[in-house]
N, C-alpha and C positions, 0 to 999 in steps of 0.2 A: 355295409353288411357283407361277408363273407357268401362267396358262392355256394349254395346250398350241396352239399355232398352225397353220391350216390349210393355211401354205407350209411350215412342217417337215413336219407329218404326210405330204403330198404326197409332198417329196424322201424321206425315210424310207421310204415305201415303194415309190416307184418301185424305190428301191436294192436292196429285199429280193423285192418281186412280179413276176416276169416271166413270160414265158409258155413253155409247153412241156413233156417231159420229154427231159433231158440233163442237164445240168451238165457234171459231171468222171465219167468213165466212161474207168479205166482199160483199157488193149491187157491182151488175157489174160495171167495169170501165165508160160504156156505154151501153145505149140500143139498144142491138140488138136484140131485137125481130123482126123488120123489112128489117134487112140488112145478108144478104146472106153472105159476102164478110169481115164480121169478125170473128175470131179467135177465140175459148175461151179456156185459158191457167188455168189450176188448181194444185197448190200446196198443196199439202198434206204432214201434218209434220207427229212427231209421237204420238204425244199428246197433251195435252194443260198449256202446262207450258208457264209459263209466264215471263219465262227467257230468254235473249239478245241472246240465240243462234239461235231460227230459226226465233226469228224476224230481225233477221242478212239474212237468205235466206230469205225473204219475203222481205227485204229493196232491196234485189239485184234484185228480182223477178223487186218491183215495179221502180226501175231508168231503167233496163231496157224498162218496159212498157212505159217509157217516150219516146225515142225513133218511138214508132209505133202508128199508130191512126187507126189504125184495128184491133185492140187485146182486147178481154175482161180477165180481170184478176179476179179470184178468188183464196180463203186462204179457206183451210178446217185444222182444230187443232181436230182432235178424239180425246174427250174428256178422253179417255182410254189406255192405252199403253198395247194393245194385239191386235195381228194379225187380229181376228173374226172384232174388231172392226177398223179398218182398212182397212181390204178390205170391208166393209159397206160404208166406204168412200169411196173407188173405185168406188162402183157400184153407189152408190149418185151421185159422178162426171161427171160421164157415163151417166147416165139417166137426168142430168142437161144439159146437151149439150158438155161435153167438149171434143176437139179436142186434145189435148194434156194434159197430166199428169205429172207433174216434183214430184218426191213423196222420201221420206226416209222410206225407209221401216223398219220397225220393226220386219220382221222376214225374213229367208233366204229364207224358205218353203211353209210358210202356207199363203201368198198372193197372192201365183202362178197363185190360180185359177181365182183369180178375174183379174189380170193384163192379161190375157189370153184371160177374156172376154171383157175385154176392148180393147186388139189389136183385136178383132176379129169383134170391133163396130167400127175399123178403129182409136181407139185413137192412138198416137203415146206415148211412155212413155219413160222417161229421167231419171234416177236416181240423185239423188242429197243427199252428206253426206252418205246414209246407203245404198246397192241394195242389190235384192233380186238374187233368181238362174234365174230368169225368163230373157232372154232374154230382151235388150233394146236396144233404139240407141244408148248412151252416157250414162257416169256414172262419173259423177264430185265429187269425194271425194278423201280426203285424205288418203295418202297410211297408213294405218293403222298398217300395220305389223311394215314399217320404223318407222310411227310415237311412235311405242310404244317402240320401240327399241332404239329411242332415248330419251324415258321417262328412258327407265332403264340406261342408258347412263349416265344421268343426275343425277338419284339418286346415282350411285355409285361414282362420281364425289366430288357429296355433303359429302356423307358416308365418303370417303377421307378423305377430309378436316375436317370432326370431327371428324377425328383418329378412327372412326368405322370401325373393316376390318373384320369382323360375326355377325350372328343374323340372324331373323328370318323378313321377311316383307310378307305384305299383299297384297294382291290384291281385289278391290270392284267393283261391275259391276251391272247391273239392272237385264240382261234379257237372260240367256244364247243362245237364238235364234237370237239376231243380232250381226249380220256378225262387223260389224265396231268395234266392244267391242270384242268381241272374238278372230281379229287380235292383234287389241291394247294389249292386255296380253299377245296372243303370242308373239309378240312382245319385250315387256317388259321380258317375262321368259328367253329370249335368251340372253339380254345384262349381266346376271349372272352365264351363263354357263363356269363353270371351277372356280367358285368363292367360299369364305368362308360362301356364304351369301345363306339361303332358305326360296324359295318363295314360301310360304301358298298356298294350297290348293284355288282358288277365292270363295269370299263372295258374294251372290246374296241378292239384298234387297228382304225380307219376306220371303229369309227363315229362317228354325230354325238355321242354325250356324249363318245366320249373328249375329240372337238375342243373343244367347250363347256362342259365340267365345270370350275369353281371347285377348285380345290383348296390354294388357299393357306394355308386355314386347319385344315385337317387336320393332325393330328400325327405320323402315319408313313403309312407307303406300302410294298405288298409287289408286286414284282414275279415271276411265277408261274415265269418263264422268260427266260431270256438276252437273248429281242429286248426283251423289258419293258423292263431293267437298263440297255439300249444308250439308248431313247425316255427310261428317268430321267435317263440321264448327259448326253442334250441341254441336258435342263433345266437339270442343278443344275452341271454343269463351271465355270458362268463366274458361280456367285451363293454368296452365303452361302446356307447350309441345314440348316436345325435340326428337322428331321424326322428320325424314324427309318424307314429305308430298309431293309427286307430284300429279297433277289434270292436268283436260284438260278443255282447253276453258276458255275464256277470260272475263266474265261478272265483274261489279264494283264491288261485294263483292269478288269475287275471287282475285281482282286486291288489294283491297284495306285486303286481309288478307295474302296476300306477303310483302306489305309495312310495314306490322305490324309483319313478321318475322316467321306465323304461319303456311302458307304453304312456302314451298321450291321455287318454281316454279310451272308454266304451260304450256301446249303445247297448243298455238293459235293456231288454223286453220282459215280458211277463206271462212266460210259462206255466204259474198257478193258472193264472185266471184262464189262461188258453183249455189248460186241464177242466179246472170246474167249474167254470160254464158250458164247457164242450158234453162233460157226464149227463150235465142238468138236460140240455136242452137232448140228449140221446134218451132219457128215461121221460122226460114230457112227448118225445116223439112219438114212443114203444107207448105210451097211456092213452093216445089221440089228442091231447093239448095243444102240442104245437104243429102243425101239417103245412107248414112255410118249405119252400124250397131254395137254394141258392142265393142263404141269405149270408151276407160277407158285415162282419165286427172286426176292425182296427183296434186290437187293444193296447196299442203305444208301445211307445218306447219312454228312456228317461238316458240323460248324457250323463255321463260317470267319469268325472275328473279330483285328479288329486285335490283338491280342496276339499269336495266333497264326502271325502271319507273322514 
């Protein structure tokens, strides 16, 4: 693989880092400016990509809201993937009405404050895909640690079968503050332990190794997460590539650059259900049904290889 260049890494991110909170912030489901007696549920991703993963939590959000005829739903996408902007979402949420929060946090630490003031204005908040250290009800995501451990599982499996038994592989990541990416490698470093094989130091987009890291002669590459998968598919669309590649998340270019032999596999997880269980148990909360605290659901993964399609 070609050394990653400092005009892509640029456009790359100009295209994903912008500034602000907004995005896509649907008109309420309903007007309740006059009705006491509805709900108002707000999801908050971690930026505004415009990729099938958290419009996956947003679809689960909204077939749940089919269900209920007291619920107002709102979508907030910070336009930004950093904490500051993030918890500006929070406090937005807060100050717009909302009764409950279903949020992926993008940092472990530095949202605490805002999530803090939000239970303290009586929102209730739910984790979904990423949490922070801050206390919640529930926390619907996938076990990260397992799921990266069966990413490395899987590479070494690959590795096998093409009589690869040493070398050097990579690991890429966004953000070194979220929890979910941070398992996922841990993860991942374990399934090599006692092995012929060592696993690089991880690449963060923007910084300087990502841009000057060698990596040609590595024998696979595991992307932590979806924007990783998008930064390998610059690379490898337009070259031969005989690395093995694992990613995570299931979006049509990911699927459709398996079928084509360029990544190895993926690890699906399951965004619906993260979304609509996450709604259900935030409107059983706001009812008094459910009054459980810091209670953590694994809802899997699934390995996704060209056969499989």
């Amino acid at each position: 693989m070609k050394k990653l260049s400092a005009i892509f890494l640029m456009s790359f991110l100009v295209a994903i880092f912008m500034t602000g909170c907004g995005g896509d912030t649907p008109k309420p489901s309903a007007d309740t400016s006059n009705d006491k007696n509805k709900y108002s549920i707000c999801l908050i991703t971690m930026d505004n990509e415009k990729d099938s993963y958290f419009k996956l939590i947003d679809e689960g959000c909204k077939n749940a809201l089919k269900e209920y005829d007291n619920v107002n739903y709102t979508l907030i996408n910070p336009t930004e993937r950093k904490a500051e902007i993030q918890g500006e979402c929070i406090d937005k949420a807060v100050a717009d009405g909302a009764n409950a929060i279903l949020i992926s946090a993008v940092s472990k630490t530095k949202i605490n404050e805002n999530l803090k003031k939000a239970e303290d204005a009586g929102v209730k908040i739910i984790y979904v895909d990423s949490s922070a250290d801050y206390e919640a009800i529930m926390t619907l995501e996938t076990d990260n640690e397992q799921a990266g451990k069966i990413a490395g599982q899987t590479m070494l499996k690959a590795l096998a079968d093409a009589g690869i038994t040493e070398g050097t592989i990579g690991v890429g990541a966004v953000n070194v503050e979220e929890r979910n990416s941070d398992l996922r490698d841990k993860g991942f470093r374990s399934a090599f332990e006692g092995t012929n094989f060592v696993v690089a130091p991880t690449i963060y987009i923007g910084s300087e190794s990502f841009k000057e890291n060698e990596t040609s002669n590595y024998v696979g590459f595991f992307g932590v997460n979806q924007i990783i998968t998008f930064a390998l598919s610059e690379q490898i669309k337009n070259q031969d590539n005989n690395q093995i590649i694992i990613t995570f998340d299931a979006d049509e270019a990911t699927l459709a650059m398996i079928k084509d032999g360029k990544i190895y596999a993926t690890i699906k997880q399951n965004p619906e259900m993260m979304g609509y269980e996450g709604f259900k148990i935030a409107v059983q909360a706001l009812e008094g049904t459910f009054t459980d605290k810091n209670v953590n659901k694994d809802t899997g993964v699934e390995v996704i290889t060209k056969d499989k399609l």
